[in-house]
N, C-alpha and C positions, 0 to 999 in steps of 0.2 A: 723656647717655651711658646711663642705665639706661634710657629707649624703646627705643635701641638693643639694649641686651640684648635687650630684652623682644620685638621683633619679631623678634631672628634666631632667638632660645627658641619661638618661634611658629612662625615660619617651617620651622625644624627640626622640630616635632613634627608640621606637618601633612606633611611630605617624609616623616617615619618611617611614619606614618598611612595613605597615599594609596600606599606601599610595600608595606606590610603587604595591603592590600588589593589590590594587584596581584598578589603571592606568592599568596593565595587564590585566587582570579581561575585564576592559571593553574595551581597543581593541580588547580582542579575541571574545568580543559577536559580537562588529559592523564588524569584517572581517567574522563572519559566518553569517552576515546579508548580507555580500557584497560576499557571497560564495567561499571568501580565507581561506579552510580548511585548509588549509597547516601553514599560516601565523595563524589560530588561534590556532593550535595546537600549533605551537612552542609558543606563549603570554601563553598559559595555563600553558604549558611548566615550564618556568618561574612563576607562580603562583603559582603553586606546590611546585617547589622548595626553594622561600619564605615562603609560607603556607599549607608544607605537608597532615594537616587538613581539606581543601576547598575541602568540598562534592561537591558543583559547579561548580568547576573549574576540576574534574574528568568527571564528568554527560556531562558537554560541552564539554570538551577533547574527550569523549568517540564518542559524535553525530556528531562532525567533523571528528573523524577516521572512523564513520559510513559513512557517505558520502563520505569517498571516499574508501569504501569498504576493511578495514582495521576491519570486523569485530570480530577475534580474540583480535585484541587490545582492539578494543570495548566495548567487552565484559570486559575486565580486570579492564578497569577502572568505567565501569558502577558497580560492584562487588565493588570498592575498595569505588566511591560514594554511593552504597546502605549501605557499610559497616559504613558509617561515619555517614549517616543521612537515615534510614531504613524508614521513612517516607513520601520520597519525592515520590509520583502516578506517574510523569512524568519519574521517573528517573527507575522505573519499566517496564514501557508500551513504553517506546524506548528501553530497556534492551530485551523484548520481538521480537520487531522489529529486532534486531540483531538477535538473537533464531533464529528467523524465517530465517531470509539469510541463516544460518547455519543448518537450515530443521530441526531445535530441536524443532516440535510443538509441545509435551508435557512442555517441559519448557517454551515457549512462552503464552501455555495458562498457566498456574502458575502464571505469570506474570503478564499477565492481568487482570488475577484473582485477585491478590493481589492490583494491581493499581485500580481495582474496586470496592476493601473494601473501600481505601484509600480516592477514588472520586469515589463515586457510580452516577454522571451526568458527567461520561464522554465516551462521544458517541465515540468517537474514540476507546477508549479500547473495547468496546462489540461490535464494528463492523471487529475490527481485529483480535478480540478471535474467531467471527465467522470465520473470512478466515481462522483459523488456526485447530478449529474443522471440518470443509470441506475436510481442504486437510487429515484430519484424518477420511475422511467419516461419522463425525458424524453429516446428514445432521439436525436432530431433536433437536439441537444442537445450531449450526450453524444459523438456523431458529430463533428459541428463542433470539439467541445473534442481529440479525437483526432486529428483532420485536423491540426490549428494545434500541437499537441505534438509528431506527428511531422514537422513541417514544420520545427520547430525540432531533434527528436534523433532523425532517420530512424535511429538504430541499437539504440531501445527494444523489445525484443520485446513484452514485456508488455502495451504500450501497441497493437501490432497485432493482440496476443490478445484484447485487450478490446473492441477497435471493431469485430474479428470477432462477436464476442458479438452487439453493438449489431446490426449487419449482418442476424445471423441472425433477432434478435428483428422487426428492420422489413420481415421477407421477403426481401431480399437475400442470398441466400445463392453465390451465387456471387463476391458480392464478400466474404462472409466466408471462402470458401474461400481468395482471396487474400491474402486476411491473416493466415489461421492460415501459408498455406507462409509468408509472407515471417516471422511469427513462430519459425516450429520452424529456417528457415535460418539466422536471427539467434542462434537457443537450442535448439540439437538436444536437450536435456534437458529444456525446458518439457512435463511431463505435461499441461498444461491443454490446451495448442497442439494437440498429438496427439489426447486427447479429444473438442475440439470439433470437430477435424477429421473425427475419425470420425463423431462422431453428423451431420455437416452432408455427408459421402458417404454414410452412409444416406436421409438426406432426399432428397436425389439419387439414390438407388438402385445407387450404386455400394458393396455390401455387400463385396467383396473389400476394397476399397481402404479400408472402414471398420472390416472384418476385422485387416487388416494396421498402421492406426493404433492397434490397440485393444492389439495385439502388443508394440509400441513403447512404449506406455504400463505395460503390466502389466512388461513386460520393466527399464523405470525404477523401477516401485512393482508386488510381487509381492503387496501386499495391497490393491491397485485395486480394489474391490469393483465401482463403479459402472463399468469399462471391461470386468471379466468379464460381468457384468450385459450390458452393449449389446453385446456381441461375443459373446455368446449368442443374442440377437436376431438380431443377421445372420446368425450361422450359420443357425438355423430359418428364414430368409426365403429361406436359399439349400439349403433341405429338407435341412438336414444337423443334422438332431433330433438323435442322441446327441453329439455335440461342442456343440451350441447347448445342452442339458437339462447338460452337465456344467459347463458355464462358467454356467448359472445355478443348480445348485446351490455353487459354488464362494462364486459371488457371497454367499449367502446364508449359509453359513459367514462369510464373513466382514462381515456383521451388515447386509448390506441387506435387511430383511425382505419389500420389497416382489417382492422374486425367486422367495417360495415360494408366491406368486400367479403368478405367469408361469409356475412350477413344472406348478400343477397346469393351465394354460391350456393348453399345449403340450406338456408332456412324460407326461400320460396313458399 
């Protein structure tokens, strides 16, 4: 009769234990839904310390030290969560995103890589593997990984602003024009979409219509330096000196110094 005690006294304390540890668990997910990194960190904190084992409760630890730019820690527990449950896609393709702050874009794409074995429909990771083979030039690359993310969420702008980028960088620029419109139709607020759109109708030589992006964009962000900047340049390529010399003194106020070289080139 007293084993008997003594297992249901067992029994009960790891149910109070494995309780307790659940209670923490899910304050620290609704304080990173209420964006109290700090408060969720420390409930993980304690989750840990409970249940040294909780691959979750490292992966969550990790993405709230993420957000607030603790991405060395980040990294340590994302490692100790990959190490526990080598499986989780998510817990890869944020592990990545950290890489990335960290400029380790071979590791970051590894990661995505491997979070795309894991979930081969997730648009996220092949659109961020793209940003990471970009910033390694590899825009053929890059492209492919845009193609295959939009193929999975044709309704990311951002991801059609980027492979515009790409587009522009590999001489194609009429296929990055189509990407910037389907970007700004997707996200008539995207300042970036508008920008590149303009500077890729100047390459074109269509200066009105990179004019009238430029418009768009300063009219979204009134401190645009760099669309006052190239909306100065079109104006002077369309000899319309004192609106092109005021949009690049504007520019220059507002801290692009390379405008008060353009300044003295043109506006003599």
């Amino acid at each position: 009769m007293k084993t008997l005690i003594i297992v249901t006294l067992a029994a009960l304390s790891f149910s109070l234990y494995g309780q307790e540890a659940k209670d923490f668990f899910n304050d620290g997910m609704a304080k990173i839904e209420s964006t109290d990194y700090k408060g969720a960190i420390s409930d993980f904190d304690k989750v840990i310390q409970l249940d040294p084992n909780d691959a979750e409760a490292y992966t969550n630890r990790a993405f709230a030290k993420a957000m607030l730019e603790d991405y060395p820690g980040a990294m340590a527990d994302y490692n100790r969560g990959i190490e526990l449950d080598p499986n989780d896609a998510d817990a890869y393709a944020n592990r990545a995103v950290a890489k990335t702050r960290l400029r380790d874009y071979k590791g970051a794409i590894d990661d995505y890589t491997k979070a795309i074995q894991l979930d081969p429909k997730n648009a996220r990771a092949y659109a961020d593997r793209g940003n990471d083979k970009h910033e390694l030039s590899d825009r053929t690359g890059a492209i492919a990984d845009y193609d295959k993310a939009i193929e999975l969420d044709p309704n990311n702008a951002a991801t059609y602003v980027n492979r515009g980028v790409a587009k522009n960088e590999s001489g194609d620029n009429k296929g990055a024009m189509a990407d910037y419109n389907k970007g700004i139709e997707l996200d008539p607020k995207d300042i970036d979409a508008y920008t590149n759109r303009a500077l890729t109708k100047a390459i074109l030589k269509d200066y009105r219509g990179a004019i009238a992006d430029h418009d768009a964009a300063i009219e979204l962000d009134p401190k645009n330096a760099n669309s006052y900047y190239h909306r100065g340049l079109s104006k002077i390529a369309l000899d319309e000196k004192d609106g092109g010399c005021l949009d690049l003194s504007k520019s220059g106020e507002l801290g692009l110094i390379k405008a008060y070289d353009s300044i003295k080139k043109y506006c003599k």
